[in-house]
C-alpha angles and dihedrals in degrees: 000000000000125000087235136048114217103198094196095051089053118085116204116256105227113232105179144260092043105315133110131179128195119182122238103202134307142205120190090268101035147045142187123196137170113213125188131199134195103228110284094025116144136223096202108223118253139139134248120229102197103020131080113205146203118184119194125190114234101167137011125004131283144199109220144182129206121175098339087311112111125198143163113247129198138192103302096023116106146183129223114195109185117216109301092017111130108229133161143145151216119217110243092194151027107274103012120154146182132221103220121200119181138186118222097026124261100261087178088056092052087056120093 
């Protein structure tokens, strides 16, 4: 992994039904990743047994859901779902995008 991140030299890896990650950069305990919708993609909700995350909202609105509490999240809102904590979300609008972070890193993600 390189020191820097260049946006416009890393191509989105389609995920389906209108949503799209890249990663950003990654250490063994850490990990950063942009991820895009199309309006009215959803982030279906699950848990994650080994990873803690924060999701910040860089761009668009979101309805998420953290735990059974729903609310609407904006650009500078974010979400934060500790290991085992069921989250997920719904775009709200065309564009909108999260700023994942995870700890430990996403191995699954690493992997063609």
């Amino acid at each position: 992994m390189s020191a820097y991140f260049d946006d416009a030299a890393t191509p989105w890896t389609e995920l389906g039904e209108g949503i799209r990650r890249k990663i950003i950069g990654h250490t063994p305990g850490l990990m950063s990743v942009l991820v895009q919708f199309d309006k009215g993609a959803v982030g279906t909700a699950h848990a994650h047994d080994a990873h803690d995350q924060i999701a910040y909202v860089v761009a668009g609105s979101f309805e998420a859901e953290v735990g059974g509490e729903k609310r609407v999240l904006r650009v500078g809102d974010a979400f934060v779902a500790p290991r085992r904590t069921r989250h997920g979300v719904v775009a709200l609008e065309q564009g909108s995008a999260l700023l994942d972070q995870f700890t430990p890193r996403r191995e699954d993600y690493l992997s063609p």
